[in-house]
N, C-alpha and C positions, 0 to 999 in steps of 0.2 A: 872385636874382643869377645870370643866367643868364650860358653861355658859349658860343659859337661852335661848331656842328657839324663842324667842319673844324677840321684843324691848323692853326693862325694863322702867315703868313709873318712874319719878324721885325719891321718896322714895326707891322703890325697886331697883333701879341703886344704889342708895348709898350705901344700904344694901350689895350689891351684889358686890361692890368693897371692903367696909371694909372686905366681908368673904374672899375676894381675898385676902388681905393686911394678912390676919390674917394664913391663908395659905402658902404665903410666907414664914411669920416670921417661921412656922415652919417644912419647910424643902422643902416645895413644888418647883420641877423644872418649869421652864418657857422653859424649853427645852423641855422636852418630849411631845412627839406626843401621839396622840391615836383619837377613832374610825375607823369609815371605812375609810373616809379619810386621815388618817394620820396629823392631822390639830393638831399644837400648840396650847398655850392658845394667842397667839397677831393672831394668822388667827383666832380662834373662834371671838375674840376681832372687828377686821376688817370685818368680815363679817356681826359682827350686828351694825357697826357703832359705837361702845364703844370706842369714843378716849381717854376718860381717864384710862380706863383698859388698851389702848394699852399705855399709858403715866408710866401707873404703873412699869408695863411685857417688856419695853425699860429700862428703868431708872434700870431694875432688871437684865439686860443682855441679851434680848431674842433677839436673830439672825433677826434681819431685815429682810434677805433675804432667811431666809430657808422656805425649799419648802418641801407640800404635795406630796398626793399620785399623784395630780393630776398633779404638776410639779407649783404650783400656789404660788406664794410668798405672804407673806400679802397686798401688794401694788395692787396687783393682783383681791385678794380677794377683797378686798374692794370695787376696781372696779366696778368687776363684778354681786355684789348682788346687787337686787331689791330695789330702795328706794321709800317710798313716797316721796312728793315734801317737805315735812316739815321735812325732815332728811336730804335734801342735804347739806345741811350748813356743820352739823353736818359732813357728810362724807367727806367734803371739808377739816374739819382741821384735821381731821385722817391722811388726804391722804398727806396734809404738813406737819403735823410730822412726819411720815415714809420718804418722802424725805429729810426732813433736819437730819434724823438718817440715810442718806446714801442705804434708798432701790434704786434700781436700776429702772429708767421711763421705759426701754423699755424691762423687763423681759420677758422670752415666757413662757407661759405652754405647755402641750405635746399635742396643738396643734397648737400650733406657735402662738397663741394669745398674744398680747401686753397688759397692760392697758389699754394702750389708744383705742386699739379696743374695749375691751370690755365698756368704758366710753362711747365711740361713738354710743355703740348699746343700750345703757340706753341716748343718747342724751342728756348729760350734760356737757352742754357748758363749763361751770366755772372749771371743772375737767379737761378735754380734755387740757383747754389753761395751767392749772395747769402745766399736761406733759408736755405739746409742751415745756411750758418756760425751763422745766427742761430735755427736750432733746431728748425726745421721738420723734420717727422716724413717721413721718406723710405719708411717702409713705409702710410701713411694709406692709407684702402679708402674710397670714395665711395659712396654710396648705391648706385650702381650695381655697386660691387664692384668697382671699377678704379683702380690705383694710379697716379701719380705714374710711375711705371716704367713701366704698359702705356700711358699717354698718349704717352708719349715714344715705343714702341714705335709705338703708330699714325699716328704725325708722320712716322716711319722711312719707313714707307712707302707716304706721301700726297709726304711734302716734305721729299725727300732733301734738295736742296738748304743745307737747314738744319742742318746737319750735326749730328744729333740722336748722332749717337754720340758727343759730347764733355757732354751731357745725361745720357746714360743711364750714363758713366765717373762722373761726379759720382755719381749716385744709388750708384752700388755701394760707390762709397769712404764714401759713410754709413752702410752697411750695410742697402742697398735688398734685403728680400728677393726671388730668383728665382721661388721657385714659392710657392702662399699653401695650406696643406693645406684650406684652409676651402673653399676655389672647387673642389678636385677632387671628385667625385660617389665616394659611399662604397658600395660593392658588400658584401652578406655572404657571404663564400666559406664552401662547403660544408663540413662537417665529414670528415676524412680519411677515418674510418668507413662514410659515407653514400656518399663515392665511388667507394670499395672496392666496398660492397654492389651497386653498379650497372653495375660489370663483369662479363664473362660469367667464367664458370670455364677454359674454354678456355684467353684471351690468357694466363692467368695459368697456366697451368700450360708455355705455350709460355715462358715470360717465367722458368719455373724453369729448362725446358731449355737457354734460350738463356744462362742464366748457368752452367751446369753446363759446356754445353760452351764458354763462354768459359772460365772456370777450366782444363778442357784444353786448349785453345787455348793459355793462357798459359804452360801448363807445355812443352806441344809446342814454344812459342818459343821455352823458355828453353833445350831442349834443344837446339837448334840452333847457340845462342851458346854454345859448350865455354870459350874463354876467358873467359868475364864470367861463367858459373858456376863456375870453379874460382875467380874472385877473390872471391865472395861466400860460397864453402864456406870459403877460406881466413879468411877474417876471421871 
């Protein structure tokens, strides 16, 4: 049960659902997968933003959460395709229908990819908080080791336009961690001892004098200041 490589103008969407209904009726699975990617007809549905075909292909039985070749649910999918900015709406209530049919917010594909990573790297705010409300893990690390937050971040600064900082305000208010101690490289610093040992004798006997004569030094200032020393002999 294939669907349209293009966004359907409105006449041909409706068209293009009745052949779907019509199909059903007789015999057609909402289960079966097929192309290369192993893609149902509610992931074809998800991926071009067709919520009412994914409204149909639910109401008909079709597995929320089964997954492509690529490990991708349709919550997934949906995600992760390209939108105009006049489709977001549109993929906004997809994506609330498949979670109030129980898809899962923080599904992986087989690269550890979340939703919400993938919404973050199309920097859409409205989706992103979408997840977060419904549970989606705002610190997840992707195979690659990049969160949801650095996705946003490099949206930042490919596709300002998208106003990814109202994205990355969401993530924080979840409790998106800043820095990830795992990703920083772990250096063994030298033992105090061993650095000690590796100094000449010299700096360090300069390093007595220079505090000796600091210590006179400070007493030379205080002699200077008679008023601020008689208030600290007083007390």
């Amino acid at each position: 049960m294939g669907l349209p490589s293009q966004q359907l103008p409105p006449g041909l969407g409706l068209r293009c659902l009745e052949l779907s209904q019509a199909l059903l009726e007789h015999g057609a699975s909402v289960q079966r997968a097929g192309g290369a990617g192993l893609d149902t007809p509610l992931h074809v549905a998800a991926q071009r933003g067709l919520d009412e075909h994914a409204r149909l292909y639910l109401g008909r039985g079709a597995r929320v959460d089964a997954r492509n070749a690529r490990g991708e649910t349709a919550l997934s999918a949906a995600c992760g395709a390209a939108r105009r900015p006049d489709e977001h709406a549109r993929c906004l209530r997809l994506c609330a229908l498949l979670l109030r049919c129980g898809a899962a917010a923080d599904a992986r594909d087989e690269d550890e990819r979340s939703p919400l990573h993938k919404a973050c790297g199309h920097a859409l705010h409205g989706l992103a908080r979408l997840l977060l409300r419904h549970g989606a893990d705002a610190g997840a690390l992707d195979y690659g080791g990049a969160s949801p937050l650095a996705r946003v971040l490099h949206t930042a600064a490919c596709a300002p336009e998208a106003a990814p900082q109202r994205t990355l305000q969401a993530l924080l208010n979840h409790g998106s961690p800043t820095v990830w101690p795992d990703a920083i490289p772990k250096t063994k610093a030298p033992l105090p001892q061993q650095a000690d040992s590796k100094q000449p004798s010299e700096p360090r006997a300069l390093r007595c004098r220079d505090h000796q004569s600091g210590v006179t030094a400070g007493k030379a200032s205080m002699s200077t200041m008679p008023g601020l020393s008689a208030r600290l002999t007083a007390t």
